[in-house]
DODODREN-130111 format. One line per 8 residues: number of its first residue (from 1); their letters; for each residue x negated, y negated, z of N, C-alpha, C. Coordinates in steps of 0.05 Angstrom, whole numbers, plus 32768, in hexadecimal, padded with zeros to 4 digits. Layout:
NUM	A	X,Y,Z,X,Y,Z,X,Y,Z; ...
//
This chain:
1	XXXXXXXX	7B70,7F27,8B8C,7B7C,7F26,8B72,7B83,7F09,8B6B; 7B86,7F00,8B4B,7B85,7EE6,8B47,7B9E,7EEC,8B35; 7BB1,7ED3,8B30,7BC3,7EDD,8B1A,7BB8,7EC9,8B0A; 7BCD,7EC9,8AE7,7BCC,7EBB,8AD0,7BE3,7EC6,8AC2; 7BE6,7EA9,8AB6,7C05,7EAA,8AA6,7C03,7E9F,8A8B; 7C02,7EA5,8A7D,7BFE,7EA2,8A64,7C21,7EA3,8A52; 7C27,7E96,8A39,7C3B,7E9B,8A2B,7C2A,7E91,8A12; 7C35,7EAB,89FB,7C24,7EB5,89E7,7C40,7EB9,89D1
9	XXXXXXXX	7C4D,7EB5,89CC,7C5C,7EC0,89C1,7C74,7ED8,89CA; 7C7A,7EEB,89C4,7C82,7EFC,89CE,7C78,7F0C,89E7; 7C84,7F0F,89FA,7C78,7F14,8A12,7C72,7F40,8A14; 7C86,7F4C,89FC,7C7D,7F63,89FB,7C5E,7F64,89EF; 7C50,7F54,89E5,7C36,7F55,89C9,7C2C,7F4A,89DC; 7C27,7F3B,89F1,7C10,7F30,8A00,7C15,7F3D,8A1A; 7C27,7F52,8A23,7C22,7F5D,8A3C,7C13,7F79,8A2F; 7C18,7F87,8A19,7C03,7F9D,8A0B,7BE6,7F92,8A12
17	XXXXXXXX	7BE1,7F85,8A02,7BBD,7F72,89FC,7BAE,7F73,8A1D; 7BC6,7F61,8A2C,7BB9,7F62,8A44,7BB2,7F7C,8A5A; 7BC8,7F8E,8A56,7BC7,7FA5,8A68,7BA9,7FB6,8A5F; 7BA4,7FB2,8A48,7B86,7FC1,8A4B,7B77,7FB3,8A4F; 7B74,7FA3,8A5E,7B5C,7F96,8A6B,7B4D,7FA4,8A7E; 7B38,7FAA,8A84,7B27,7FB5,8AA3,7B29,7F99,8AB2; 7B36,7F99,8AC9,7B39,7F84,8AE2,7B59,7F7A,8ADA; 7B6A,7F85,8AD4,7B78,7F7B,8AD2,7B94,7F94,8ADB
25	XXXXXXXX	7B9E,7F8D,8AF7,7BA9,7F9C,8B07,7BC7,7FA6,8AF7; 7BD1,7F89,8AE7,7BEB,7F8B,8AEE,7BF5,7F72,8ADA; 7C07,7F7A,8AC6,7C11,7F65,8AB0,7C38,7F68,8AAB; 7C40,7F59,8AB0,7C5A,7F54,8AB4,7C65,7F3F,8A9E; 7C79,7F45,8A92,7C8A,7F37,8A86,7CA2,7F26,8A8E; 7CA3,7F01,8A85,7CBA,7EF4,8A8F,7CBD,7ED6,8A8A; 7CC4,7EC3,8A93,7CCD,7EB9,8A8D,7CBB,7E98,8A9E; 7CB4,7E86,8A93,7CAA,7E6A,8AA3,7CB0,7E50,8A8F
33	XXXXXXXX	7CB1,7E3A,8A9C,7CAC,7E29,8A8D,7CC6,7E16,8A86; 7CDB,7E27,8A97,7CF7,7E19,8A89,7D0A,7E08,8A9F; 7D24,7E09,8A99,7D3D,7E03,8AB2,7D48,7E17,8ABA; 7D58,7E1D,8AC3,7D68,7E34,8AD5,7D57,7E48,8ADE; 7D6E,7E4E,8AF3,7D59,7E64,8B02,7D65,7E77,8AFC; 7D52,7E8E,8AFC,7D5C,7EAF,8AF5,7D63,7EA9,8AD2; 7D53,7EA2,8AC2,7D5B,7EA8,8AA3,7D5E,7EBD,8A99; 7D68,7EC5,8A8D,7D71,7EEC,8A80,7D66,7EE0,8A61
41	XXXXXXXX	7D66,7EF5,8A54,7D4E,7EFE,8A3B,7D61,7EF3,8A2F; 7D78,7EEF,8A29,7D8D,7EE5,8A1A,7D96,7EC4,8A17; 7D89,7EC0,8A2D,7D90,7EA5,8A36,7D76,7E93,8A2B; 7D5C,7EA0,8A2E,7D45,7E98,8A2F,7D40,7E96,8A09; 7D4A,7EAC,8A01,7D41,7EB5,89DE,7D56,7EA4,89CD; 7D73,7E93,89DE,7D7C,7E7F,89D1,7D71,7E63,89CB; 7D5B,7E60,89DE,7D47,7E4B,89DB,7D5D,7E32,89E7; 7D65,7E39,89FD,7D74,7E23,8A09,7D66,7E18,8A28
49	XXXXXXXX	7D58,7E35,8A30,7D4C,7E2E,8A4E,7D34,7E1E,8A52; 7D2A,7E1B,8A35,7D08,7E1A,8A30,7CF1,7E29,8A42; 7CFF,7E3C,8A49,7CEB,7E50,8A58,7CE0,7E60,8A43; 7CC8,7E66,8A51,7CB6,7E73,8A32,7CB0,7E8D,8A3F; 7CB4,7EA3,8A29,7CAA,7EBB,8A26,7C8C,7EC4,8A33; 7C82,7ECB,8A53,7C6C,7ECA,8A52,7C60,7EDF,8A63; 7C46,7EE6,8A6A,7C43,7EFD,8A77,7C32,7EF3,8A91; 7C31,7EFA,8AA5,7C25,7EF0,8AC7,7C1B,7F10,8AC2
57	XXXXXXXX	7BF7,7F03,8ACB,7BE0,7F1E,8AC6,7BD6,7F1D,8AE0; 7BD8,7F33,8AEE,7BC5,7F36,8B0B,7BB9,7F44,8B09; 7B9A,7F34,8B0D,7B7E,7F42,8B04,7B66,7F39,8B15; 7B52,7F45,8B1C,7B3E,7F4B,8B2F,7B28,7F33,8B1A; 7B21,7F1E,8B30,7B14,7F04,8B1D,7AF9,7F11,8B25; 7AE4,7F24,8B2D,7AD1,7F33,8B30,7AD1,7F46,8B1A; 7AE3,7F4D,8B11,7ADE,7F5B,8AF5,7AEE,7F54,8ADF; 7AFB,7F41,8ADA,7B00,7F2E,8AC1,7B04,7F11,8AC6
65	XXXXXXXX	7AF7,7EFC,8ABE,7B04,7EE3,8AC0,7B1E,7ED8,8ABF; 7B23,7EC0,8AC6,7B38,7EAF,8AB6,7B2E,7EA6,8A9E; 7B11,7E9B,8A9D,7B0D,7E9A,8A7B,7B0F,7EAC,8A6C; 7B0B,7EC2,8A73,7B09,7EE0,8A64,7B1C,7EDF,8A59; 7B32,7EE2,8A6B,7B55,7EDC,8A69,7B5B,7ECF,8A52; 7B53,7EB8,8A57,7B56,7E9B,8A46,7B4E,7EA8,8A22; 7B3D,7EAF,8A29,7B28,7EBA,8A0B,7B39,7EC9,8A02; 7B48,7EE3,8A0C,7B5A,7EF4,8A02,7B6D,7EE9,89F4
73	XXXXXXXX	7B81,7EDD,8A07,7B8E,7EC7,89FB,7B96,7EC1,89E8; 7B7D,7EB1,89E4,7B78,7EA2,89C8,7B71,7EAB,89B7; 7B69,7EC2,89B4,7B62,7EDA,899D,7B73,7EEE,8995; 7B8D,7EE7,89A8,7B9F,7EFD,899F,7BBA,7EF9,899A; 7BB5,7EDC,8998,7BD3,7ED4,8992,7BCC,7EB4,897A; 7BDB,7EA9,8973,7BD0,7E8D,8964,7BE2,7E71,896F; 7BC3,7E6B,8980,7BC9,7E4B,8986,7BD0,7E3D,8977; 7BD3,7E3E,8968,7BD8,7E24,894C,7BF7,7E24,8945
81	XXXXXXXX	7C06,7E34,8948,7C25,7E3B,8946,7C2C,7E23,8959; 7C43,7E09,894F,7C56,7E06,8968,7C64,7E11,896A; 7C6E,7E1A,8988,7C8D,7E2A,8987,7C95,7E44,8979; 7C7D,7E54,8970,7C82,7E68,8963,7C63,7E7A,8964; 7C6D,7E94,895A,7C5A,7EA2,895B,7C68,7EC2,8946; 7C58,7EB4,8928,7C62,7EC8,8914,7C80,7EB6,890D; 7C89,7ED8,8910,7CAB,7ECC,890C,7CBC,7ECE,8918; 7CB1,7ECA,8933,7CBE,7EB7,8947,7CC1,7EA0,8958
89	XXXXXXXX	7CD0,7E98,8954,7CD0,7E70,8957,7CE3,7E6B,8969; 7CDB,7E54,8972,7CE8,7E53,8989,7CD4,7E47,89A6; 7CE0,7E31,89B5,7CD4,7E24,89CE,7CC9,7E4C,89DB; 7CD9,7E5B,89DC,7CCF,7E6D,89EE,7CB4,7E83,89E7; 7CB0,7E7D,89CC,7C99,7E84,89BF,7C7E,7E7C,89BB; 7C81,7E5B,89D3,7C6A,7E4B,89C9,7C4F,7E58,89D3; 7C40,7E4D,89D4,7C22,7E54,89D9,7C17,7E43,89F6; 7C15,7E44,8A0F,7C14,7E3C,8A21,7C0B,7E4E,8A37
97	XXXXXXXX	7BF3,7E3A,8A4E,7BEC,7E4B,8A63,7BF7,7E3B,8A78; 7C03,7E4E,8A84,7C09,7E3F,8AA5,7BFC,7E41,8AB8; 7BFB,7E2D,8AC7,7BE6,7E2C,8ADD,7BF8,7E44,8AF1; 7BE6,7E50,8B03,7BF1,7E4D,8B19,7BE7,7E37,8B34; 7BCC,7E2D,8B2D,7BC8,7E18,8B40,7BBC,7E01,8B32; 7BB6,7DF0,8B2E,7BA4,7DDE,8B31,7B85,7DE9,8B27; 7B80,7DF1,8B3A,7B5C,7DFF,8B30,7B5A,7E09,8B11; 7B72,7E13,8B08,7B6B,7E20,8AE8,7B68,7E11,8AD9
105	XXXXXXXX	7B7A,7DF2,8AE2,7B7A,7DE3,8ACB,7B58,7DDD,8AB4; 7B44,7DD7,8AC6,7B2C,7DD5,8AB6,7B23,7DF3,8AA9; 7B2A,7E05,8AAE,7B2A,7E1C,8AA5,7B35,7E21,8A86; 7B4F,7E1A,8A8E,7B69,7E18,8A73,7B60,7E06,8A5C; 7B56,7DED,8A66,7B4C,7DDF,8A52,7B33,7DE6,8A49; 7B28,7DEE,8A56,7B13,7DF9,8A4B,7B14,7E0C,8A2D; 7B28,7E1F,8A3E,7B2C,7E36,8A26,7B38,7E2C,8A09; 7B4C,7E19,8A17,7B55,7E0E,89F9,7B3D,7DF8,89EB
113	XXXXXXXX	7B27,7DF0,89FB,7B12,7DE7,89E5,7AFD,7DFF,89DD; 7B01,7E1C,89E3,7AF4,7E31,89CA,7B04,7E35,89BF; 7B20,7E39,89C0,7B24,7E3E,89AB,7B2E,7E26,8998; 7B32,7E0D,899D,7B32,7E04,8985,7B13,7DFB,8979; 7AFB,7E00,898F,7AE9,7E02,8979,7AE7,7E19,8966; 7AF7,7E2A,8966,7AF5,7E3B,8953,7B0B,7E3E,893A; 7B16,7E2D,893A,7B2F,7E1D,892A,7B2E,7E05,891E; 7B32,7E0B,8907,7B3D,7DEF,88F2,7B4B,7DDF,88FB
121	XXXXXXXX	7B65,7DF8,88FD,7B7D,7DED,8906,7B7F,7DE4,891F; 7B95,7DCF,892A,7B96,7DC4,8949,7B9D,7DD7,895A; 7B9C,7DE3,896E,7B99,7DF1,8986,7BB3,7DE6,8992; 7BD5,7DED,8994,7BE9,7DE0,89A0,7BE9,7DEE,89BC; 7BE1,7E00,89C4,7BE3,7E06,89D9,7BE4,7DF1,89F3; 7BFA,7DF6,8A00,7BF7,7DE4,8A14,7BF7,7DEF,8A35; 7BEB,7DDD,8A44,7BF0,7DE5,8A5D,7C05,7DD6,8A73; 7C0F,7DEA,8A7D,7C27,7DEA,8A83,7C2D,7DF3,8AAD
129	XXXXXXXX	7C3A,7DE8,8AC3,7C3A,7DE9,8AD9,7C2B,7DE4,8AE7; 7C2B,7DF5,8AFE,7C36,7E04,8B08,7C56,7E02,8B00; 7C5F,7E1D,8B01,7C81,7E24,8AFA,7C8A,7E3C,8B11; 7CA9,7E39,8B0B,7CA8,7E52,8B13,7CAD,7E64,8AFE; 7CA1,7E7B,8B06,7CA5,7EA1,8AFC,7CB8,7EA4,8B01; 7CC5,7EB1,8AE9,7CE1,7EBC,8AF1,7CDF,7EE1,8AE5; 7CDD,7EF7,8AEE,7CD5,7F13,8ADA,7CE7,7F17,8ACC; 7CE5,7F26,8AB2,7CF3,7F2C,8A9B,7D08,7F3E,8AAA
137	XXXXXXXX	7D18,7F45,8AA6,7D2F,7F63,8AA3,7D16,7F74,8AA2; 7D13,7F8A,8AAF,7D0E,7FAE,8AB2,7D06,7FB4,8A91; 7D18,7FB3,8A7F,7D17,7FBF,8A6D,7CFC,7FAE,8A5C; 7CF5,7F97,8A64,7CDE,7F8B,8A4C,7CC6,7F93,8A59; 7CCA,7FA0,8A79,7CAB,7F9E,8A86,7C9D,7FC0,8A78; 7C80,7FBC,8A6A,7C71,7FCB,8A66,7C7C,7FDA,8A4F; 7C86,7FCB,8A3C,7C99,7FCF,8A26,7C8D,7FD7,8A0F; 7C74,7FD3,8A05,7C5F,7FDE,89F9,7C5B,7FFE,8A04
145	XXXXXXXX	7C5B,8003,8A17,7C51,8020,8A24,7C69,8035,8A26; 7C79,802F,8A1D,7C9B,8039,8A1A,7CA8,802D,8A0A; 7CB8,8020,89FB,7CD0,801F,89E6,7CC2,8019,89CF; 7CA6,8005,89D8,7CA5,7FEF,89C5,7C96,7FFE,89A7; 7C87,8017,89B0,7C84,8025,899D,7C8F,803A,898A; 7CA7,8032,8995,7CBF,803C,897C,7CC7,8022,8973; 7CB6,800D,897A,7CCC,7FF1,8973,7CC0,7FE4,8954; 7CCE,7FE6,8940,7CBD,7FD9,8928,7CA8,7FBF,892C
153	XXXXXXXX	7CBE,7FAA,8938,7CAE,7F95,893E,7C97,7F95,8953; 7C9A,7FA8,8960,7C80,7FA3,8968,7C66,7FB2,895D; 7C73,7FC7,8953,7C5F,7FD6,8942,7C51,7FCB,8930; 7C62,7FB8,891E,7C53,7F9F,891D,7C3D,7F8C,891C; 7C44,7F80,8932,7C32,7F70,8945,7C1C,7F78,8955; 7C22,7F8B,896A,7C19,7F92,897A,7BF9,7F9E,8975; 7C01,7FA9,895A,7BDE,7FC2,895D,7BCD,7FB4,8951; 7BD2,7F95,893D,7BBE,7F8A,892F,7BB5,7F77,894B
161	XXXXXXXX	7BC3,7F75,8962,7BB5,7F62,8972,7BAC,7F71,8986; 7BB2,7F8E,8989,7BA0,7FA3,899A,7B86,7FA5,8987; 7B84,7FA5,896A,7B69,7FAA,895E,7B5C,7F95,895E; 7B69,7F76,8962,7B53,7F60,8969,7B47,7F60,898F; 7B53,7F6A,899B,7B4C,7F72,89B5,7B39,7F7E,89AA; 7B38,7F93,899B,7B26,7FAE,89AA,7B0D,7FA4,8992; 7B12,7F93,8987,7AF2,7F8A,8972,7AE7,7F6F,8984; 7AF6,7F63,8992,7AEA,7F4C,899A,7AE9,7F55,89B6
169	XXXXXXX	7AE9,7F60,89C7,7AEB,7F62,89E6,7AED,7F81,89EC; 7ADF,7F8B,89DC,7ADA,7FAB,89E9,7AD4,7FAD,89FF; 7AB5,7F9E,8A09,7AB3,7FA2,8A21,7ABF,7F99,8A3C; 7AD6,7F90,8A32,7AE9,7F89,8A4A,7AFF,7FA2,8A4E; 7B02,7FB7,8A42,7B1A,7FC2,8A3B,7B1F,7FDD,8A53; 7B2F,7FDB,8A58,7B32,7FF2,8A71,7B27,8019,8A61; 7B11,801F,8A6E,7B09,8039,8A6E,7B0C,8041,8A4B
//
């Protein structure tokens, strides 16, 4: 198994997108990128820790890439936002991939030169660590699959970027 850490905005709307992936074991919600250790959702959503909202994907690199990864990504959230995503703003909202080693870096950059070839606009996404992971509170993990669809805001968000999944990357999509 390989991991990937991505921060997309809201970490409930990019742990949905990712969990239907085929090769993709396991998507978690939390916290990288900042100071203190152990940040709580409260601490992090004051925009004081600069730890960003992000999701750590453990997935089988024999049946999905890290570019694959990368591609999703960038099709399901908007690079072009600093610090925000929609209407939410904020260092913890930015658009950033974290390494976990070294090796991704030519990977990462890569991804961010398709998609800003596919953009007017500049591509802010940045890359970011190695960091440490810190996991969300219980209550944000798999939050789409339980609360979040009673949740307006994500009702929202969430199904116009499950219908760009499922038009751009069908054949990646679990069963």
């Amino acid at each position: 198994m390989a991991e990937a850490i991505f921060a997309g905005g809201c970490f409930w709307c990019t742990e949905a997108v990712f969990a239907q992936l085929a090769g993709v074991s396991a998507v978690s919600s939390g916290y990288i990128g900042g100071h203190g250790d152990n940040p709580t959702y409260k601490q992090v959503c004051s925009g004081t820790t600069n730890h960003a909202e992000a999701i750590r994907i453990a997935y089988d690199p024999a049946a999905i890439s890290y570019a694959d990864l990368l591609d999703v990504f960038f099709a399901t959230h908007d690079p072009t936002q600093l610090n925000r995503q929609g209407n939410d703003i904020g260092t913890q909202y930015r658009s950033a991939i974290f390494l976990i080693d070294e090796d991704q870096r030519a990977e990462a950059e890569a991804g961010i030169a398709r998609a800003q070839a596919e953009r007017a606009e500049p591509v802010v996404t940045t890359i970011e660590g190695p960091a440490v992971w810190w996991p969300a509170e219980d209550y944000h993990q798999e939050y789409w699959e339980g609360e979040g669809q009673r949740n307006p805001y994500c009702m929202a968000v969430i199904p116009p970027k499950l219908a760009k999944l499922r038009k751009g990357f069908a054949g990646k999509l679990k069963g």
